[in-house]
Each structure stands twice: as structure tokens, then as C-alpha cells.
N, C-alpha and C positions, 0 to 999 in steps of 0.2 A: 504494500500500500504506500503511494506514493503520499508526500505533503509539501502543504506550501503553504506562507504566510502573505497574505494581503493585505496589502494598505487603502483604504478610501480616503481620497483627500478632495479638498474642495471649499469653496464659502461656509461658513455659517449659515444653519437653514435652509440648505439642500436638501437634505434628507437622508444623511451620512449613514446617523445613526439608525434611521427605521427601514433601509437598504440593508443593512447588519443583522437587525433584529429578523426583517421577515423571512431573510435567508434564512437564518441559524434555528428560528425559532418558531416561523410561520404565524406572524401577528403583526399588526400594526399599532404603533406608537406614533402618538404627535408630536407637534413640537416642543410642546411642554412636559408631555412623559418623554420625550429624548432627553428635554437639561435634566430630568428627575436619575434617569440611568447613567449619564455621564459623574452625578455625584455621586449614585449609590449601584454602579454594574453591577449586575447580573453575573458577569462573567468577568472579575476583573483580569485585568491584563498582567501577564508574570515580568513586567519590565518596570522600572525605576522611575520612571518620565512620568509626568504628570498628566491630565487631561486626557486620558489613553484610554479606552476600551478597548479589548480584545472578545470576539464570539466565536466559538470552535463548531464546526459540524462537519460529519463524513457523509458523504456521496458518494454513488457508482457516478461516471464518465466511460462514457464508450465501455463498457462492461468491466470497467476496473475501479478498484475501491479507493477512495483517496481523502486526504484529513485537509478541512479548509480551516486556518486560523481568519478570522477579517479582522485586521487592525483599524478602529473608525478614530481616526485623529478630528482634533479640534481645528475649526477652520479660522476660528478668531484671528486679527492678524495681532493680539499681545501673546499668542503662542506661538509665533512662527521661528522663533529659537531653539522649540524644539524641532521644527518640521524636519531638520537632516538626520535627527535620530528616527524619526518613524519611519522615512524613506531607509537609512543602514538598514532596517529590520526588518521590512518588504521586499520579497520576490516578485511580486506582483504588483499590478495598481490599477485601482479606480480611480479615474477622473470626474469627476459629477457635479455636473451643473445645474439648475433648475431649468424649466423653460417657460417658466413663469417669472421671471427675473432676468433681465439683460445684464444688470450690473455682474451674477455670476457665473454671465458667459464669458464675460472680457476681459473677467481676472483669471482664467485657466491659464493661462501664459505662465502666468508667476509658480502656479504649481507644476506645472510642464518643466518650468527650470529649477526649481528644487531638485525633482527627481533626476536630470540630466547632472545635476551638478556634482550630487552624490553616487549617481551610480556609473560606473566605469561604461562606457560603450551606450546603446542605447535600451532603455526601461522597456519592460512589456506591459503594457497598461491598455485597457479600453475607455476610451469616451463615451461616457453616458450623459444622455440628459431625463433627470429624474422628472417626477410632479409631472406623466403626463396624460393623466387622467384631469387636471384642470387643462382641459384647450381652449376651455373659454376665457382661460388669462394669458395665454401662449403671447411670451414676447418673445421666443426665439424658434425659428422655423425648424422642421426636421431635417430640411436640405442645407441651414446653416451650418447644423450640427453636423452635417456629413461633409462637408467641404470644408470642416476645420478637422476632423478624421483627417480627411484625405491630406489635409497640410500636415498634420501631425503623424502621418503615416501610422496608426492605429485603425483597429475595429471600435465601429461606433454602434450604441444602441439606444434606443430609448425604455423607459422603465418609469414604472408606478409602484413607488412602496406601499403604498394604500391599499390597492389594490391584487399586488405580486404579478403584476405582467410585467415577463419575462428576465423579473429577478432571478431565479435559477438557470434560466438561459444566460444570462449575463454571466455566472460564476462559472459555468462551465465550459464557457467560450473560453474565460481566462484561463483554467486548467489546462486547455487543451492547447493554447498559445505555450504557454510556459512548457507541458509537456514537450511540442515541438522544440523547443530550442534548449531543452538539458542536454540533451547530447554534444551540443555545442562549446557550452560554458565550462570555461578551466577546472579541471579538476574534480567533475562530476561524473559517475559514471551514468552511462544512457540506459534507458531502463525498454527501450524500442528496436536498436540497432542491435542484428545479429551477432552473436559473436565470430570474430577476424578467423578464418580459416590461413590454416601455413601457405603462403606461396608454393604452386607447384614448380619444379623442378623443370625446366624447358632444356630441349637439344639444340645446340647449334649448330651451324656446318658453315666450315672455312674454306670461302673460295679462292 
């Protein structure tokens, strides 16, 4: 069984922490039971850093077992001194914006570069745009959201924690990115790629 730890980052008020909850936990929290779990998780996080929740749950993916930590960091910008510890400790990452809110479409950048900053080469993350079960407050289109993917060179989706459309779709896209690329990353062994057969022996002939 493979595992991974993920980080969600994003504004304040996206919907970090009820993206966490209904994966791990299948319920929905507002946004006033989200500040209530941020002081009293559920599931507290086993790291030192403040403002931290962490939620665990196992899943099959493509018929293999796998352990999801979700790190839901604070999006406040008087915690963004911690943001390059929550990125060290993420394999993964959510980017989540509301689409009821333009203001936190336009600060993704700033957590786009956190994570470049801290992590060697390029982050595997998906862009989500949460909250989109209100479309009747929709400030930002679906094709914005995919034409900043497509800048960001990520898979994008949209998602309703309210609701759980396609929160588990979301998680398991990210499993199956990261899956893809362990075999890549220094010092990991690939849990996909065959094992190397010996070089056969070839004849030569000297003309």
C-alpha cells in the first residue's frame, strides 16, 4: 500500500478545510465549523507548526490500496511563514480557489510560488476551483480556471464541498499523478516499473 501526504493551500475561505473533511470523513462543515476544527481537529496533525490540520483516509485507486494524509494549511497571509514548512511536508498539492470570489483566483500565483520555491524541480498539484455548487455567484468562469491549468501546466477541476462533486475524483487524480512520477524521483523505488532483466549476451562478427 502505497502513501502520500497532501497539502491544500489557498485563500482563506475557500473551503480548504470542508474539501478535507468530506474526503476523509464524508460531511460537510461550514465556515464557521471549519474555524471551530482548525482550533479543536478532529484529527490533529503529528507536526510542530501551528495552524495545521492533518485528515488520514485509505482508498483503493485503480484497484490498489493507498493511505491519503490531507495537510489543510491556513490560508491567512499572518501564516505564510509557515507556508514553506507545509509545502517541505507535501508530496502533493491542492491549489483551491473559490469561484465565487475573484480576489482568490488572483492570489494563486503567490501559492504557485511557495511551492516552486520549496520544492526542487516542478510540484505535482491540481487546480481546483471549489464552491461550485453557488453558480449563481460565479465570479470566475470554468474556462478561466482551465486556461490558468493550462498556464500552470496542471490538471484542473472543479469541486463542491457541500455537496462532494467530485471531491474523491479530485484525490484520486492526485494519487495517480504522483503514482506516475515515483518512479522518476531520486531515490525512490517505482512500485509500476518491471523489474530490469540482465542484458542478453549479443555475437559479433568482425569484418
Amino acid at each position: 500500500m502505497d502513501s502520500w501526504r497532501v497539502a491544500v493551500l489557498g485563500d482563506g475561505g475557500v473551503g480548504k478545510t470542508a474539501l478535507a473533511v468530506q474526503f476523509t470523513l464524508n460531511c460537510f462543515v461550514g465556515e464557521s465549523s471549519s474555524r471551530h476544527l482548525r482550533q479543536y481537529p478532529a484529527h490533529p496533525a503529528p507536526f510542530s507548526a501551528s495552524r495545521e490540520d492533518a485528515y488520514r483516509k485509505q482508498l483503493v485507486v485503480d484497484n490498489k490500496m493507498c493511505f491519503v494524509e490531507v495537510i489543510d494549511t491556513a490560508g491567512q497571509e499572518e501564516y505564510a511563514t509557515l507556508r514553506d514548512q507545509w509545502v517541505r511536508e507535501g508530496q502533493g498539492f491542492i491549489l483551491v480557489y473559490s469561484i465565487a470570489s475573484r480576489s482568490t483566483f488572483d492570489r494563486l500565483e503567490i501559492f504557485r510560488q511557495s511551492m516552486r520555491k520549496v520544492k526542487r524541480g516542478d510540484p505535482i498539484f491540481m487546480l481546483v476551483g471549489n464552491k461550485c455548487d453557488k453558480a449563481y455567484e460565479r465570479e470566475v468562469s470554468r474556462e478561466e480556471g482551465a486556461a490558468l491549468a493550462r498556464q500552470f501546466g496542471c490538471e484542473f477541476i472543479e469541486t463542491s464541498a457541500k455537496t462532494a462533486l467530485n471531491v474523491e475524483r479530485l484525490f484520486m487524480n492526485l494519487v495517480r499523478a504522483l503514482r506516475n512520477t515515483r518512479s522518476i524521483e531520486p531515490g525512490t523505488p517505482s512500485h509500476q516499473e518491471p523489474p530490469k532483466k540482465a542484458p542478453k549476451k549479443s555475437k559479433c562478427i568482425i569484418l
